[in-house]
N, C-alpha and C positions, 0 to 999 in steps of 0.2 A: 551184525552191528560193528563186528570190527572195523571189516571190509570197509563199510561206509565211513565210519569217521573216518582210516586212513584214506581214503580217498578225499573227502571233505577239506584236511589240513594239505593236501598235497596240492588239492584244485587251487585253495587260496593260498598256499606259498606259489603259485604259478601268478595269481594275478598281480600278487605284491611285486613280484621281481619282475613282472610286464614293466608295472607302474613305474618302477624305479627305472629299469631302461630308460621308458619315454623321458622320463626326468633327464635322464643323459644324455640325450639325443638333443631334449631341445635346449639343453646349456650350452652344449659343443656347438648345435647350430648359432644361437645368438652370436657368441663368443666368434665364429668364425665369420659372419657378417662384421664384426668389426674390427679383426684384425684384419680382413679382407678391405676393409674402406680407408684405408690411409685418407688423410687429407680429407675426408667426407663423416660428418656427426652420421651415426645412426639410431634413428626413434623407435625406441621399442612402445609395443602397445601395454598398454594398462592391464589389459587383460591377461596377459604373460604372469603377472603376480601372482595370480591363483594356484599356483605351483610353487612350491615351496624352495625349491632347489630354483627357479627362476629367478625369482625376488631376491633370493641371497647373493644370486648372482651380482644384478643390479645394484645391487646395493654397495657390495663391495667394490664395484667396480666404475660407480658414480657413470652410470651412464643414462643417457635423456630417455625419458619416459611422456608419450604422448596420451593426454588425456581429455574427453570428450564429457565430462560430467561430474556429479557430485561423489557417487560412487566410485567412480573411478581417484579420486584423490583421498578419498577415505582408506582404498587401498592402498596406493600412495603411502599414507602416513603410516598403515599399519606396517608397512614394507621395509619402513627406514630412508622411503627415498629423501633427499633434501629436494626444496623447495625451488634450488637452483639450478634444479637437470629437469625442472618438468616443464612442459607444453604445453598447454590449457587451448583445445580448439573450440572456438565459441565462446561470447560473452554473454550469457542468458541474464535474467532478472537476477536468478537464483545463482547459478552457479560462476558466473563472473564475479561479484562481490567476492566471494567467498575465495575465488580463487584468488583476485585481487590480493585480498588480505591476507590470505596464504604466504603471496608472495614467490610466485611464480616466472617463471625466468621469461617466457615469451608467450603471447595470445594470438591465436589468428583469429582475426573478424571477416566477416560477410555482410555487412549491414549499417546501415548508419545507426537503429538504434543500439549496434552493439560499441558502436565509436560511441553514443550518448554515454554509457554507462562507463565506457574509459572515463571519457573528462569529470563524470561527477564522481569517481575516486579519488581517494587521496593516496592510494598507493598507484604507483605506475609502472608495470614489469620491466623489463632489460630491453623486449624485442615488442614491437608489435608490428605483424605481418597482414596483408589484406588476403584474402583468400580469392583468387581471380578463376579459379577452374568455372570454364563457362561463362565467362562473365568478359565483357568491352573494358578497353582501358578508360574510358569516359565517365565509368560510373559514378556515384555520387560518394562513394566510401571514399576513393583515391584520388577525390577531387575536392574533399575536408582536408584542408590545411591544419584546422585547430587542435588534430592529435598528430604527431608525427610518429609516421610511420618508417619502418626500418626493412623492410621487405616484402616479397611475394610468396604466397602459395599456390597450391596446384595439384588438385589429387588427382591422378592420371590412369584409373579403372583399370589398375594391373595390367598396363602396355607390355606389351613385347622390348626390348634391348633398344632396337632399334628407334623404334616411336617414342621410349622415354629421351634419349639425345636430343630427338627433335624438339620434346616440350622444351629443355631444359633449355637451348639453343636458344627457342622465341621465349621463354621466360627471363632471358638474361638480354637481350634485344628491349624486353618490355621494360627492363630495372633502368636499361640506360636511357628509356625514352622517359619515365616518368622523373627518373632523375634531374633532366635536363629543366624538364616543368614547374619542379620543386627546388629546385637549386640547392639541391642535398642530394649526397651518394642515398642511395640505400643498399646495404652489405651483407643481406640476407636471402639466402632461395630455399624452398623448401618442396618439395616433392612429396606425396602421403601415396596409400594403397598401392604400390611397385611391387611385382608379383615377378619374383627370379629362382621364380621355383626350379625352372629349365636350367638354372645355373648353378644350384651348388651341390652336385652331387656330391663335390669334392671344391676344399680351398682354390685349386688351381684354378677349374673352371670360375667360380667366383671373383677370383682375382682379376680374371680377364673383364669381364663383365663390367665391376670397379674401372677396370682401364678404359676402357670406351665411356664409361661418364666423364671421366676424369678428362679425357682426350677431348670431348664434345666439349666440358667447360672451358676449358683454354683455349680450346680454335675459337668461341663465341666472344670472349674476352677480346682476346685478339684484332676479330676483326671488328665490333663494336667499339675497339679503344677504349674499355672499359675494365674496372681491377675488379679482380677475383672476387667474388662473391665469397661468404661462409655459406657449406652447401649441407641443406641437410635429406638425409633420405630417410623415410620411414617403410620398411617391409610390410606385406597384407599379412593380419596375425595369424590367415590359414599356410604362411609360409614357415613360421618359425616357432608355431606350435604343434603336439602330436594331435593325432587327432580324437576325436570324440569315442 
C-alpha cells in the first residue's frame, strides 16, 4: 500500500509539472511570434485561453485575439480581453449582433447577408474586412458600396514561407485595384491559418521568416505605388499550442 500511494503522488506530481511545462512553452512561443513580428499585428486564436498561463498572457499584454463564435467571446470576456484587440470572423444571425454590441474592433464578412446584418446595426466596428480566400474580385460583397469596407482577408491553408509572399503580394495588388474602384484606400491585410511551424525552432529562425513577409510587403507596395497596408498575421492554433 505504501509502495502504491508513493507511486500514485509521484505519477501526478509528473503530470502536474508536464502541464506546467506545456504552459511555458506555449507562452514563450506566443510571446516570441510577436516580438518576432515587428511591424506586423499577430492573431492569436481564442482557443489559446483555455490555458490559463495563455490568457494572462494576452491579457496583459493586450494583444488581438481572433474569434469565430459566441463561445469563443465568452472566453474572451472571461479572459479579461478588451473588446478592442478582438476580431470576430463571420457575421452570423446570432453571433454578429452580439458581437456588434460587444464592440469589437474588426469583422471579416464573406457574404452579402453578413453585410445585411452590418448595416441593420447600430454599432459599427473600427475595421470591416471582406474575406476573398477563394473568391473573384467581382463578387457581390465587394461590389456593395453601402458598407465601407477597410480591407482584405485571406486564409491561406498553412502555405509554405514562400507561397504565403505570393498571397500577400496579389492581395496587396487586389487592395490597389479595388481601391481604385472605390475611390478609398483600404489599409488593411489580413492572412489567417499560416503554419511556421518549420520556422520557430528558435527566435532567430522566426525572425528571418518575419523578414521575407515583411520584404514581399514593401517590394508589393512599391511596385503597385501603393502605402503600406496594416498587415495582420494570424498563426494555425496547432502552431502555438502544446499538444493534446
Amino acid at each position: 500500500m505504501t509502495i502504491s500511494a508513493g507511486y500514485s503522488v509521484d505519477h501526478g506530481a509528473r503530470v502536474v509539472a508536464h502541464a506546467r511545462l506545456n504552459d511555458v512553452m506555449a507562452v514563450r512561443k506566443c510571446a516570441m511570434y510577436r516580438t518576432s513580428f515587428r511591424g506586423i499585428t499577430i492573431g492569436y486564436p481564442a482557443a489559446a485561453m483555455r490555458l490559463d498561463a495563455i490568457a494572462g498572457w494576452m491579457r496583459r499584454n493586450g494583444v488581438t485575439v481572433d474569434v469565430s463564435n459566441v463561445d469563443d467571446l465568452d472566453w474572451t470576456a472571461i479572459a479579461g480581453i478588451r473588446p478592442a484587440h478582438i476580431v470576430m470572423h463571420g457575421c452570423g444571425q446570432v453571433s454578429g449582433p452580439i458581437a456588434l454590441g460587444y464592440g469589437v474592433s474588426q469583422v471579416i464578412v464573406d457574404s452579402r447577408d453578413e453585410m445585411n446584418i452590418l448595416r441593420a446595426s447600430a454599432t459599427n466596428p473600427c475595421g470591416v474586412l471582406v474575406d476573398v480566400t477563394d473568391e473573384c474580385l467581382d463578387n457581390e460583397v465587394i461590389a456593395d458600396r453601402r458598407v465601407p469596407i477597410d480591407g482584405l482577408h485571406s486564409d491561406t491553408d498553412g502555405a509554405d514561407i514562400a507561397t504565403l509572399a505570393e498571397i500577400v503580394c496579389g492581395m496587396i495588388a487586389d487592395l490597389a485595384l479595388i481601391s481604385r474602384r472605390r475611390d478609398a484606400t483600404l489599409s488593411r491585410l489580413s492572412v489567417g491559418d499560416v503554419d511556421l511551424s518549420d520556422w520557430d525552432d528558435a527566435p532567430r529562425s522566426l525572425r528571418r521568416a518575419a523578414a521575407l513577409i515583411d520584404g514581399a510587403v514593401e517590394d508589393a507596395c512599391i511596385r503597385m505605388r501603393y502605402p503600406r497596408p496594416a498587415v495582420k498575421l494570424s498563426p494555425r492554433p496547432s502552431t502555438l499550442l502544446p499538444a493534446a
